[in-house]
Each structure stands twice: as structure tokens, then as C-alpha cells.
N, CA, C and O atoms as CSV, one atom per row, in Angstrom:
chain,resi,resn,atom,element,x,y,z
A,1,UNK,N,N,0.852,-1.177,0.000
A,1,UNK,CA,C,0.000,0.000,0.000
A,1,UNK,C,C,0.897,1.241,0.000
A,1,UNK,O,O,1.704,1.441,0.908
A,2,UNK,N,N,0.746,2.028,-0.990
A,2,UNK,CA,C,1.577,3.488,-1.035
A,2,UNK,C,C,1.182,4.047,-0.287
A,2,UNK,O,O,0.060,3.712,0.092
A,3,UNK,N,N,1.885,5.300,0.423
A,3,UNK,CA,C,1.239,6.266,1.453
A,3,UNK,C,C,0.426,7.370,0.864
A,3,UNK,O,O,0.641,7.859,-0.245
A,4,UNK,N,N,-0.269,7.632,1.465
A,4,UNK,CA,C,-1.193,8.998,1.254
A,4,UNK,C,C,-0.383,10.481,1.610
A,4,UNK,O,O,-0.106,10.688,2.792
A,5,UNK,N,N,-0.002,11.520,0.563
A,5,UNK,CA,C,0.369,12.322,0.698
A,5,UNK,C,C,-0.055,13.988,1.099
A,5,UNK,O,O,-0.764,14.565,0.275
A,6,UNK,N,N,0.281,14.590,2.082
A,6,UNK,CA,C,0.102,15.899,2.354
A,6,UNK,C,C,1.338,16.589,1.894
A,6,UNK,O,O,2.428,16.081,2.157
A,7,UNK,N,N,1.249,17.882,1.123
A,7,UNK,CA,C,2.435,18.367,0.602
A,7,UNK,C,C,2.083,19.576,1.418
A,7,UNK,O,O,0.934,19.983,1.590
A,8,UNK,N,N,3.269,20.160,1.948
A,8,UNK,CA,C,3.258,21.626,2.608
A,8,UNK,C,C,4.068,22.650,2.379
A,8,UNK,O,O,5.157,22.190,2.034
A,9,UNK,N,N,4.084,23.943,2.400
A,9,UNK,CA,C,5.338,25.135,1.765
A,9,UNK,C,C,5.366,25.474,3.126
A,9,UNK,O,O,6.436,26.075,3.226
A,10,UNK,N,N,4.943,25.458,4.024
A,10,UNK,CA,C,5.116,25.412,5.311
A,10,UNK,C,C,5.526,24.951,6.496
A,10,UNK,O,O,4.859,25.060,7.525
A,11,UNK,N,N,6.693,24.387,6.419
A,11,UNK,CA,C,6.888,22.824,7.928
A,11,UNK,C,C,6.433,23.470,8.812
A,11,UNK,O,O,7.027,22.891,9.721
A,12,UNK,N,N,5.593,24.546,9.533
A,12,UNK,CA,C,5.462,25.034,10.810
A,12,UNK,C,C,3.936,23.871,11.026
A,12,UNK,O,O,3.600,23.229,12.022
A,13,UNK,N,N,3.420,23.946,9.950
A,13,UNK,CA,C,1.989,23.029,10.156
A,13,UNK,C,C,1.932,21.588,10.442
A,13,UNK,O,O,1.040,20.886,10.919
A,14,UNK,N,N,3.550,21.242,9.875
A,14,UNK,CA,C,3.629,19.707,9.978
A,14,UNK,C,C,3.331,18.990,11.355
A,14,UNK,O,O,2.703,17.931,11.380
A,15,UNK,N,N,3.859,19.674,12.636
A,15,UNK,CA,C,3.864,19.034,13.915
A,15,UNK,C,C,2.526,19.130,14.743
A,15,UNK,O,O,2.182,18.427,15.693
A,16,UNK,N,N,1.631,20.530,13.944
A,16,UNK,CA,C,0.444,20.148,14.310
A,16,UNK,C,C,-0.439,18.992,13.966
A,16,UNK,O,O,-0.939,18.271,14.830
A,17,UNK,N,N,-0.646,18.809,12.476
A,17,UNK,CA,C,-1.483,18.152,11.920
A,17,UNK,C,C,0.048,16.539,12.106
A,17,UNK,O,O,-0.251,15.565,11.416
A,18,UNK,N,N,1.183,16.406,12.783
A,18,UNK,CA,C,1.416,15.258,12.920
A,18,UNK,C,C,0.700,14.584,14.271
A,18,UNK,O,O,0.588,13.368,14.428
A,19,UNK,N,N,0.206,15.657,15.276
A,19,UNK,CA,C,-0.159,15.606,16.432
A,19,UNK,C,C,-1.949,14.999,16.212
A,19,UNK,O,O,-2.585,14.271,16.974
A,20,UNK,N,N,-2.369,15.596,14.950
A,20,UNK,CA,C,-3.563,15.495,15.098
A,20,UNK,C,C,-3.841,13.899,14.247
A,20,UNK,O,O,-4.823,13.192,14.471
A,21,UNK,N,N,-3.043,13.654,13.529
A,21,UNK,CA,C,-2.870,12.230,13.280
A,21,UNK,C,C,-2.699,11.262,14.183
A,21,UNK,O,O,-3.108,10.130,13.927
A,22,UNK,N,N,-1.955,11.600,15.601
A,22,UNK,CA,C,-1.447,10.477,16.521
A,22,UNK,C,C,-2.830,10.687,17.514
A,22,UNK,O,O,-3.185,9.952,18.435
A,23,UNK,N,N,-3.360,11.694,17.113
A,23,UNK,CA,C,-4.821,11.466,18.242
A,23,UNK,C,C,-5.557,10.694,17.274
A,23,UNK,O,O,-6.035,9.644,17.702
A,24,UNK,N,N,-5.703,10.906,16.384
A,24,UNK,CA,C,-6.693,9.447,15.822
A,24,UNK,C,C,-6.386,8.575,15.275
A,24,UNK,O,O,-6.807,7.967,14.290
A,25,UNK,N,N,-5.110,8.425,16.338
A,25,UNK,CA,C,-4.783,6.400,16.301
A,25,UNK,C,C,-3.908,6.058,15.031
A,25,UNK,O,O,-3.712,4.904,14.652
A,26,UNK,N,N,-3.395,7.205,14.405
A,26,UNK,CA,C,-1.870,6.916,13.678
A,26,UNK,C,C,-0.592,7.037,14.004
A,26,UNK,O,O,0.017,8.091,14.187
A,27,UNK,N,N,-0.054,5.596,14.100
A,27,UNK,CA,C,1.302,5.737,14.633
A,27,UNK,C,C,2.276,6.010,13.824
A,27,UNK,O,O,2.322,5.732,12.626
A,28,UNK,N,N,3.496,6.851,14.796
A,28,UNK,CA,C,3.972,7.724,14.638
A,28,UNK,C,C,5.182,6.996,13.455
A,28,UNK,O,O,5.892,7.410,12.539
A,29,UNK,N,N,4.811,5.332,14.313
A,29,UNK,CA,C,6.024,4.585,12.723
A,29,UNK,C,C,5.405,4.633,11.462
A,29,UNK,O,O,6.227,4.494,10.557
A,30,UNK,N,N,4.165,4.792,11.056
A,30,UNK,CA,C,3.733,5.037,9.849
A,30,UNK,C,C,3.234,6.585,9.529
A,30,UNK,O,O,2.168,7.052,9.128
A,31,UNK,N,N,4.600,7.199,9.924
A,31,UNK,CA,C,4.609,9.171,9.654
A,31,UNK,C,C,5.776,9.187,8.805
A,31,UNK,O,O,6.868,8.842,9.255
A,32,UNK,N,N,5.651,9.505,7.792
A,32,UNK,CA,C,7.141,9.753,7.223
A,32,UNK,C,C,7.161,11.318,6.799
A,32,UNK,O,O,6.129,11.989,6.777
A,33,UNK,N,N,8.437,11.832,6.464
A,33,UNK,CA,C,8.530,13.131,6.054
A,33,UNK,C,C,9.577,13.492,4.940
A,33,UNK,O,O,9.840,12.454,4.332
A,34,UNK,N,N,9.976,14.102,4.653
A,34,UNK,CA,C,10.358,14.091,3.213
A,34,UNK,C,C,10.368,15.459,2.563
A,34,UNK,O,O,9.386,16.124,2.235
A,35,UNK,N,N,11.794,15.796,2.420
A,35,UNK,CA,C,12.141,17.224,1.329
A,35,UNK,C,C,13.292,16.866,0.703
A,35,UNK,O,O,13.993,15.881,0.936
A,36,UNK,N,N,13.515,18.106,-0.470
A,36,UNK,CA,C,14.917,17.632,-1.033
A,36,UNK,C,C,16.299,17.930,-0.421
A,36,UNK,O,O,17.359,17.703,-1.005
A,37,UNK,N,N,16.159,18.588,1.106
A,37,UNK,CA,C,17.297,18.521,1.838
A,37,UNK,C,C,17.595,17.475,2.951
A,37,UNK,O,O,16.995,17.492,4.025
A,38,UNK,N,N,18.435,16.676,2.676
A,38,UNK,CA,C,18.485,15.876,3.924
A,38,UNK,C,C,18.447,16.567,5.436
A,38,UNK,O,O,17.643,16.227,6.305
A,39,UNK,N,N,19.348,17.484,5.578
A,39,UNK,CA,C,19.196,18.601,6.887
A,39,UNK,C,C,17.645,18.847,7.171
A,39,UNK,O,O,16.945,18.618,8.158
A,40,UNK,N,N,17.387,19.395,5.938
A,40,UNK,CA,C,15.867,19.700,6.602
A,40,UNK,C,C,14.871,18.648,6.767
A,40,UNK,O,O,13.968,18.879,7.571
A,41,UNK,N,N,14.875,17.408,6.080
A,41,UNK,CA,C,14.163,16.665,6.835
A,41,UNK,C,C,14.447,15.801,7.941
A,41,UNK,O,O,13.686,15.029,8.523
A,42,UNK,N,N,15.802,16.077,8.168
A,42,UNK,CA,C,16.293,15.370,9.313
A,42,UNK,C,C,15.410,16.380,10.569
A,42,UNK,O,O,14.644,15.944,11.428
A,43,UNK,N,N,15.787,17.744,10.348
A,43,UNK,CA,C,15.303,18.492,10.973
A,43,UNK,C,C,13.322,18.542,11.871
A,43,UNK,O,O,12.957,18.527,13.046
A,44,UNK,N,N,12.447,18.611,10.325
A,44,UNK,CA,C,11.677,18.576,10.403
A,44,UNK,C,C,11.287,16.968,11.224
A,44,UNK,O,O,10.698,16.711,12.274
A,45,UNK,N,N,11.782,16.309,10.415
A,45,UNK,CA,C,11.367,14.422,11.119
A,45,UNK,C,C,11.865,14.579,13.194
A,45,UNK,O,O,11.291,14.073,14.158
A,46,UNK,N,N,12.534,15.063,13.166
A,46,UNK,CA,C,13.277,15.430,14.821
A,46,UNK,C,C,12.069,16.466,15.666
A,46,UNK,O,O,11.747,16.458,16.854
A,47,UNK,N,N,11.716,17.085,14.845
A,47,UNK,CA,C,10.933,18.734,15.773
A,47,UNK,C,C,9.357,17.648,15.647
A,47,UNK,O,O,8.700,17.635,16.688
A,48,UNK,N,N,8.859,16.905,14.615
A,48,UNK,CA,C,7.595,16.061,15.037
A,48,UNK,C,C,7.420,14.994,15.176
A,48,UNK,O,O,6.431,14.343,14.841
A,49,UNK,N,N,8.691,14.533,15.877
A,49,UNK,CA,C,9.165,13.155,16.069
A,49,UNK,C,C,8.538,12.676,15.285
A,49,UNK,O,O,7.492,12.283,15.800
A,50,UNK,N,N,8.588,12.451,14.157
A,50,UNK,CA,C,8.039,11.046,12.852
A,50,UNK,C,C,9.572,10.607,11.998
A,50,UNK,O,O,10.691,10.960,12.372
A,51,UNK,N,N,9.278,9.787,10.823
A,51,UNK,CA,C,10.527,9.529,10.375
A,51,UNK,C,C,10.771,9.601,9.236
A,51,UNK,O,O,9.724,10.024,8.747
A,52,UNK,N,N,11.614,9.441,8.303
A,52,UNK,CA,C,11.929,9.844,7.273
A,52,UNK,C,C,12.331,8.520,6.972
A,52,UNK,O,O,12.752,7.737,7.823
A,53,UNK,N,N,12.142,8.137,5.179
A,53,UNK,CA,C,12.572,7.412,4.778
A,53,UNK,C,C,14.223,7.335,4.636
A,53,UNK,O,O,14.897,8.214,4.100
A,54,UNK,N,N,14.795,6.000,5.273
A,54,UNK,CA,C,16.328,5.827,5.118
A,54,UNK,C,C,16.871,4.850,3.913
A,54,UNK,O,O,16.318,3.873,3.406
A,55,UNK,N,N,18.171,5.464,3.625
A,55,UNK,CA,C,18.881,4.378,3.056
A,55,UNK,C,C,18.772,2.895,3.420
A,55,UNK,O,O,18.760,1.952,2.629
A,56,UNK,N,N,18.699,2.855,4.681
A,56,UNK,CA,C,18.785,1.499,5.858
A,56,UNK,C,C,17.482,0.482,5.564
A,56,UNK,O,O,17.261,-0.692,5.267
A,57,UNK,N,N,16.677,1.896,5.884
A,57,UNK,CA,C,15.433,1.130,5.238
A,57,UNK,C,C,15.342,0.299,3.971
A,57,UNK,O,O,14.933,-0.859,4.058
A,58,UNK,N,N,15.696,0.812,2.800
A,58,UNK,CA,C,15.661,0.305,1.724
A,58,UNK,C,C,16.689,-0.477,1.017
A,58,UNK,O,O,16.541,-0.966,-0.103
A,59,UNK,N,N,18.012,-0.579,1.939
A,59,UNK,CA,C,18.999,-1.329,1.573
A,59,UNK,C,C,20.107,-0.958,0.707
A,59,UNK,O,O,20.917,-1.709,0.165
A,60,UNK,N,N,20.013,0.479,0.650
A,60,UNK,CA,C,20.961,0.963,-0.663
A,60,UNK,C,C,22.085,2.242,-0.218
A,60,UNK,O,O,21.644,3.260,0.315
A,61,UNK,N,N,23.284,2.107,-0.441
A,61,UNK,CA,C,23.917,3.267,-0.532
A,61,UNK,C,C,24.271,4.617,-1.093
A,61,UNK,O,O,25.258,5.039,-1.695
A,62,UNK,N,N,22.808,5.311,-0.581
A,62,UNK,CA,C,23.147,6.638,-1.803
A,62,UNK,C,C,24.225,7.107,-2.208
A,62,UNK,O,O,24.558,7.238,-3.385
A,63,UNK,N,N,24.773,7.360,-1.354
A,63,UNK,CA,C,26.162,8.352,-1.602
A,63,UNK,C,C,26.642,8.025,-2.656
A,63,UNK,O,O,27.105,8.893,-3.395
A,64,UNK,N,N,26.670,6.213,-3.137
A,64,UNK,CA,C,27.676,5.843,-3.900
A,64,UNK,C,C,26.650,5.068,-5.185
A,64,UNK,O,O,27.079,4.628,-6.251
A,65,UNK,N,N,25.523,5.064,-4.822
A,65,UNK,CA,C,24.647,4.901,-5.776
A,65,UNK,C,C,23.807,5.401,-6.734
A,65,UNK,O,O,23.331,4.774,-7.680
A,66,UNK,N,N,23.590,6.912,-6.371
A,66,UNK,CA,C,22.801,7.954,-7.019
A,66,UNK,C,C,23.786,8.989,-7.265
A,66,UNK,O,O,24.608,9.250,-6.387
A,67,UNK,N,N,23.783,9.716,-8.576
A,67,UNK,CA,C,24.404,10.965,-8.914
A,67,UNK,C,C,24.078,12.539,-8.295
A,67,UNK,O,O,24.687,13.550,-7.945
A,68,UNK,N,N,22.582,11.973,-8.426
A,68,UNK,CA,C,21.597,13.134,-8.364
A,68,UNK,C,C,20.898,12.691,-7.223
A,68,UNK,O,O,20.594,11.534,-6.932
A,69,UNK,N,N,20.636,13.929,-6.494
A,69,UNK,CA,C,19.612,13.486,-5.163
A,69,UNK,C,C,18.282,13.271,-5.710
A,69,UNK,O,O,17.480,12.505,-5.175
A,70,UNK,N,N,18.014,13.980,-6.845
A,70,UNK,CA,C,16.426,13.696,-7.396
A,70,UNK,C,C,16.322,12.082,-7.739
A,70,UNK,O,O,15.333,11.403,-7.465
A,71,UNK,N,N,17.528,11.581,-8.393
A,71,UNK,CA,C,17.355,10.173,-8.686
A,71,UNK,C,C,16.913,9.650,-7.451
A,71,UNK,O,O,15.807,9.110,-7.412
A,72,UNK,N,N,18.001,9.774,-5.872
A,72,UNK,CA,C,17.837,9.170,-4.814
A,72,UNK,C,C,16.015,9.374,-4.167
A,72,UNK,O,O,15.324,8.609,-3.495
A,73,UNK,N,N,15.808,10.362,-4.584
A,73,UNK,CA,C,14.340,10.625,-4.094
A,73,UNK,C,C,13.294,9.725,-4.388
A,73,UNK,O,O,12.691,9.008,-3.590
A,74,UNK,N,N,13.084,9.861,-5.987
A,74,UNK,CA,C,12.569,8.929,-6.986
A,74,UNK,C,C,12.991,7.411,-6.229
A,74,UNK,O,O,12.231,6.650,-5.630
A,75,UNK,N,N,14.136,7.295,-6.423
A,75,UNK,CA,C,13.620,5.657,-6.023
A,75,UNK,C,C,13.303,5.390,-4.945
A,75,UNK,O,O,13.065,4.190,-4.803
A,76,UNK,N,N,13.124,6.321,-3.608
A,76,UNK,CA,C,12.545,6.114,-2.453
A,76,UNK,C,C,11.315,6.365,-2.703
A,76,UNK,O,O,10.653,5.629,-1.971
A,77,UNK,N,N,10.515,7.127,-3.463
A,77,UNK,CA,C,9.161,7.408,-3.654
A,77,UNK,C,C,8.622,6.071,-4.359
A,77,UNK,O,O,7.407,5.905,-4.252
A,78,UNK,N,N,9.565,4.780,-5.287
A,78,UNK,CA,C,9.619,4.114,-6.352
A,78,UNK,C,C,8.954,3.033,-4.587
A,78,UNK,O,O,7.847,2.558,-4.331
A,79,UNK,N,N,10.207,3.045,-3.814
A,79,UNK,CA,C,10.017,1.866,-2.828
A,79,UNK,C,C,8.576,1.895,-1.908
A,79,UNK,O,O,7.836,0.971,-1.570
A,80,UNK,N,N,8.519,3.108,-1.697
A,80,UNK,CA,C,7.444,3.264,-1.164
A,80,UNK,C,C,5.612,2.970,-1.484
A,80,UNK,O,O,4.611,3.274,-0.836
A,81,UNK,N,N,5.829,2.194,-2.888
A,81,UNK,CA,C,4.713,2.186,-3.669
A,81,UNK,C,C,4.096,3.114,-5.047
A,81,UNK,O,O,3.221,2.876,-5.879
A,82,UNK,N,N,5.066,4.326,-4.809
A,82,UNK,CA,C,4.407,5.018,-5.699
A,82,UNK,C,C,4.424,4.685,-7.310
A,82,UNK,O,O,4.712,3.503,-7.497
A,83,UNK,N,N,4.262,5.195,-8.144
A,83,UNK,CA,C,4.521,4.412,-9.807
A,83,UNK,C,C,5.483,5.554,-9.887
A,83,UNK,O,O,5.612,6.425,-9.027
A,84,UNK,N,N,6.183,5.455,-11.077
A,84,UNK,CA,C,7.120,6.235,-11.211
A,84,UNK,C,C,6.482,7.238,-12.099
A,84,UNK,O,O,7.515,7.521,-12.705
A,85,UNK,N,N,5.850,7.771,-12.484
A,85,UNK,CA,C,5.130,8.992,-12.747
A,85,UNK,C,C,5.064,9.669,-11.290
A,85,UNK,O,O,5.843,10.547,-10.918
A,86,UNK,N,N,3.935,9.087,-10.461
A,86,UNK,CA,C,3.818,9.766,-9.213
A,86,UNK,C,C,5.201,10.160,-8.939
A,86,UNK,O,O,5.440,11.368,-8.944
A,87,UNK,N,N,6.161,9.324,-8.699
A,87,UNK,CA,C,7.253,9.602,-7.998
A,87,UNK,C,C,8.073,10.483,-8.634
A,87,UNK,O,O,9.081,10.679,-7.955
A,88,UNK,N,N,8.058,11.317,-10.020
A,88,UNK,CA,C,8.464,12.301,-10.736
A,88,UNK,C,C,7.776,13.042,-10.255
A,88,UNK,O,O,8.439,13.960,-9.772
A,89,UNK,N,N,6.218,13.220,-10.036
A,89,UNK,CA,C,5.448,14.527,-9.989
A,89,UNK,C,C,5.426,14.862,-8.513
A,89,UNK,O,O,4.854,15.859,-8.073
A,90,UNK,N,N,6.059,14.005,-7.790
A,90,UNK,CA,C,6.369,14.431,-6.055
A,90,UNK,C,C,7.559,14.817,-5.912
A,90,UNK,O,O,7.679,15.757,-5.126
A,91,UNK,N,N,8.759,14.333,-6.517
A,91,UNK,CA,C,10.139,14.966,-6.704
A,91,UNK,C,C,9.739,16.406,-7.311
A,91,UNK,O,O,9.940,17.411,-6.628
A,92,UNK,N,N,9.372,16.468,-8.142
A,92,UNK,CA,C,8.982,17.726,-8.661
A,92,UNK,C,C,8.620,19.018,-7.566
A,92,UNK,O,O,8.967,20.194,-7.452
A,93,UNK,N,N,7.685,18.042,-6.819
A,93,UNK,CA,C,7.027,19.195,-5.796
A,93,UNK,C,C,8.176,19.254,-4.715
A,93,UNK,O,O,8.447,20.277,-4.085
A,94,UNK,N,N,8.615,18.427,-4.616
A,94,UNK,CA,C,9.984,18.656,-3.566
A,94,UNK,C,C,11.064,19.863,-4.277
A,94,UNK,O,O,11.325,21.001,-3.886
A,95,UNK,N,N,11.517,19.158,-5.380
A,95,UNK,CA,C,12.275,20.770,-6.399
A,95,UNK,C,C,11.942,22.206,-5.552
A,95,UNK,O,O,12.687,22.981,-4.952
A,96,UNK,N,N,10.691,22.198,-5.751
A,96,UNK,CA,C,9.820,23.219,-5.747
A,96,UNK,C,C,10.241,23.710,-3.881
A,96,UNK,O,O,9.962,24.803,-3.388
A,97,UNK,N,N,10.565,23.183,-3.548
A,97,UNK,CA,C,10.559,23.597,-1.695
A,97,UNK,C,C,9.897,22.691,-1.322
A,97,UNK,O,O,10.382,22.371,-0.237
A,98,UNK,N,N,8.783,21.836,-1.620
A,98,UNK,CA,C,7.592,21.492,-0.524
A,98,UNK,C,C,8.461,20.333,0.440
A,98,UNK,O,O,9.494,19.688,0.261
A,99,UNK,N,N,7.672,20.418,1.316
A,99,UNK,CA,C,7.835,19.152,2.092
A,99,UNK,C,C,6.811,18.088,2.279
A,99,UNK,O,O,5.706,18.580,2.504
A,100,UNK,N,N,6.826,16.564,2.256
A,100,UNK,CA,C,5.830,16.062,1.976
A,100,UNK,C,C,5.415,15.203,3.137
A,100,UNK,O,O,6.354,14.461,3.428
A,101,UNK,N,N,4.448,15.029,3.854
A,101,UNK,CA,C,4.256,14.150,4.720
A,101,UNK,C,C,3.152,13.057,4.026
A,101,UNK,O,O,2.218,13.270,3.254
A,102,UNK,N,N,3.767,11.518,4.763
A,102,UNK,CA,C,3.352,10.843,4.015
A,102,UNK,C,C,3.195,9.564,5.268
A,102,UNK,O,O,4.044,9.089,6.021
A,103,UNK,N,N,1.506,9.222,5.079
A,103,UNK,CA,C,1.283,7.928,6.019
A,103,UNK,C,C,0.882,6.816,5.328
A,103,UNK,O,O,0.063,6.724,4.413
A,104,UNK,N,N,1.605,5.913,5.911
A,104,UNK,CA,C,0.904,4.446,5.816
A,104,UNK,C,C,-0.193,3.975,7.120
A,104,UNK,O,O,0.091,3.496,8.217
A,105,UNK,N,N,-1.952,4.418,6.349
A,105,UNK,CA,C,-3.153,4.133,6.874
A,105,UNK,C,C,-3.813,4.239,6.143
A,105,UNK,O,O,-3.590,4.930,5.149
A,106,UNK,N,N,-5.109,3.463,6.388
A,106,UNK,CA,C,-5.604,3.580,5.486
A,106,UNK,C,C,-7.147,4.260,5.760
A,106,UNK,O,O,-8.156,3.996,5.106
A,107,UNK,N,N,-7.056,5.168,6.859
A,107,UNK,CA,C,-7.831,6.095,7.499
A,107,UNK,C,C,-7.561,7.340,6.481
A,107,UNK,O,O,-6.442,7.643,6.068
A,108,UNK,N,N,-8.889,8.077,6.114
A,108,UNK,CA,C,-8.698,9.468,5.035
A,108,UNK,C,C,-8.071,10.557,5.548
A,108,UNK,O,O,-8.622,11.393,6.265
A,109,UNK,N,N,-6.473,10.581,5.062
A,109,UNK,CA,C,-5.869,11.475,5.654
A,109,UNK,C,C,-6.328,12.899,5.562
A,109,UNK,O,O,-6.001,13.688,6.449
A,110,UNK,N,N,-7.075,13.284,4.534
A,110,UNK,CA,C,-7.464,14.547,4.571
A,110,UNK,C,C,-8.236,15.195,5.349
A,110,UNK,O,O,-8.245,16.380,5.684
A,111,UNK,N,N,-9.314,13.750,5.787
A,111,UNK,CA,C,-10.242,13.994,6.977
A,111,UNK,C,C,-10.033,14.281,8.158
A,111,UNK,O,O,-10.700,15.018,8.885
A,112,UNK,N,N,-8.854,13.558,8.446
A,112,UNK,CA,C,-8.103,13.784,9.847
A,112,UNK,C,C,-7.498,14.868,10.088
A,112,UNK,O,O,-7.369,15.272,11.244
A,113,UNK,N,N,-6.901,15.692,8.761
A,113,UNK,CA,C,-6.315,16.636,8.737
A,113,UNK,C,C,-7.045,18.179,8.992
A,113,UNK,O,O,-6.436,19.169,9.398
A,114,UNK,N,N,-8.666,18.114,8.610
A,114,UNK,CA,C,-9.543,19.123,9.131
A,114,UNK,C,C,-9.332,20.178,10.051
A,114,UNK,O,O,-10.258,20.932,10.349
């Protein structure tokens, strides 16, 4: 199951609406977060305690495997379920600044997000 995505130009909103996810019974291991700076999502994943997709996770050595961080993105968006269209048109929005929060539930994230 791919995760359901919230994209934000804002990380100040992320730790609310991560808060308002863990009140209706989404755990915090199925919170991921996600920009095209590693710093900043290390950052952001730390300030709403959720997590970010790792190398570790997926078994691969970026540093020495990807040229481009967009490649490295893409194939974490690739592992995560998405098709690789999606996973171009979410790299894209990452380009762009956004940051993306992304759960595995299958509760309507948008609803929760209200």
C-alpha cells in the first residue's frame, strides 16, 4: 500500500497536523517526512518526532549509488509504492521547496487533517 500524501510550503503546520494524526490512532512509525534537503528533513522528522525514509530502510547506498539526489528521491518514492510517474510529480514538488508528509493508513488522511 503506497502512502497517502500531504504536501506543505510550510513545515510550521507539519507538527500540528502530525499531532492530530497520533490522536486518531496513527502511529507515529507510519509518519514519514520528506524534502529535497536531507538537513531539513532530518530536521523537520526530529521537531515532530516522525521519520523519514532511510537508506537502511531500503537497503541501498546513496552516496555511492545515485548521482543526483532527485534520482535518490525517486527511487525512495519508487520503494514506497508510488509508480514512477507519481514519484516524478512528487520529486517535482519537492524541487519546488515542498515538504511532503506521508502515512501508511488507510484512514482518510485529509479527513483527519480538518
Amino acid at each position: 500500500m503506497k502512502p497517502q500524501v500531504q504536501e506543505y510550503t510550510n513545515e510550521d503546520n507539519i507538527e500540528q497536523d502530525v499531532q492530530k494524526l497520533t490522536d486518531n490512532g496513527i502511529s507515529r512509525n507510519d509518519i514519514y517526512v520528506m524534502s529535497h534537503d536531507d538537513d531539513r528533513t532530518d530536521r523537520i522528522a526530529d521537531k515532530a518526532d516522525t521519520n523519514e525514509p532511510t537508506d537502511k530502510e531500503f537497503g541501498v547506498d546513496s552516496e555511492n549509488r545515485f548521482s543526483k539526489k532527485g534520482d535518490e528521491l525517486r527511487f525512495k518514492l519508487q520503494e514506497l509504492g508510488f509508480t514512477e510517474q507519481e514519484a516524478e510529480d512528487l520529486e517535482d514538488d519537492l524541487d519546488e521547496g515542498k515538504v511532503l508528509l506521508m502515512v501508511q493508513d488507510d484512514k482518510n488522511l485529509s479527513e483527519l487533517l480538518k
